[in-house]
C-alpha positions in Angstrom: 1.3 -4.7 13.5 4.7 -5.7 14.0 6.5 -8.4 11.9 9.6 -10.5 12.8 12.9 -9.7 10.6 12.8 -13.6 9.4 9.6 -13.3 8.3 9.3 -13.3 4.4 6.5 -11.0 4.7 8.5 -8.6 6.8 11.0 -9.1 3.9 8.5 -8.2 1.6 7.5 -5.3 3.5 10.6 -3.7 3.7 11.1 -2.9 0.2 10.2 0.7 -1.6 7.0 0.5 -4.0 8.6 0.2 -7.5 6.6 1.5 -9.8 8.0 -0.8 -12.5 6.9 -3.4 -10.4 3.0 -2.5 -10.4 0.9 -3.0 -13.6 2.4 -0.3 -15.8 -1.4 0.4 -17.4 -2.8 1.6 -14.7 -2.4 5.4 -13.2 -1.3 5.8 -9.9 -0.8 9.1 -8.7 2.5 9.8 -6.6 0.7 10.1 -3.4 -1.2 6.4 -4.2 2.3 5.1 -4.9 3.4 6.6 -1.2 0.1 5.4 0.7 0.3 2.0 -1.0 4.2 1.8 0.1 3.0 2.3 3.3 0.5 -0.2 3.4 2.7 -2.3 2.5 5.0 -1.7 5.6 2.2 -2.8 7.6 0.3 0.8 8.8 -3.0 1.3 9.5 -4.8 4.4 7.6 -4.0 6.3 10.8 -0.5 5.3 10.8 -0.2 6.0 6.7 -2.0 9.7 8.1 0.5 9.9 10.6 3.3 9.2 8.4 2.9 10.9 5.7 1.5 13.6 6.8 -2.4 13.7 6.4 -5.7 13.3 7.5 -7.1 10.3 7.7 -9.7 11.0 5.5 -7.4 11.7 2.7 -5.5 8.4 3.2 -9.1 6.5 2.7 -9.7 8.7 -0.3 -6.4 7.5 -1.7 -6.9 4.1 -0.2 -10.4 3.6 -1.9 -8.9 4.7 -5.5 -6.7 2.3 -5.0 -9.0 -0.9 -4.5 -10.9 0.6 -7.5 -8.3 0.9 -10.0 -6.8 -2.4 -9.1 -9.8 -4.0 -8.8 -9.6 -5.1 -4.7 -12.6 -5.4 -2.5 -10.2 -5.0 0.8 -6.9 -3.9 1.9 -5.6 -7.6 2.4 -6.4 -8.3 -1.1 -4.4 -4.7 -2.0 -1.9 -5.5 0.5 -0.9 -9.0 -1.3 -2.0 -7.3 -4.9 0.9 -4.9 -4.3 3.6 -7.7 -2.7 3.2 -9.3 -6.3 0.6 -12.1 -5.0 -2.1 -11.1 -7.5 
């Protein structure tokens, strides 16, 4: 998925996960932080895989902890969860 430049979301996507950012009371690991930074740039779990660096089964693993600790049913709802639209 490719976004244009003007796009606020594209905006929005181009930014580094900030801790600081994300609800301070709940523990992500490092490697949740980097896959959700990732989804937020717009990659699929095979592209997160790719990226980063692991299977695909280990980016759903990290992809299904996050939708539990933030309480998400779906990665649209985490997608906009993490660009602040909760």
């Amino acid at each position: 998925m490719v976004f244009a430049p003007s796009t606020p979301l594209a905006s929005a996507l181009t930014g580094p996960v900030a801790p600081a950012t994300l609800l301070p009371d709940i523990p992500f690991t490092p490697a949740e932080l980097r896959v959700l930074e990732q989804l937020r740039r717009g990659h699929s779990n095979k592209g997160i895989a790719g990226v980063l660096v692991l299977s695909p089964r280990t980016v759903e693993s990290h992809m299904s902890q996050l939708l539990a600790k933030t309480g998400c049913t779906n990665r649209t709802q985490l997608l906009l969860w993490a660009l602040g639209e909760r």
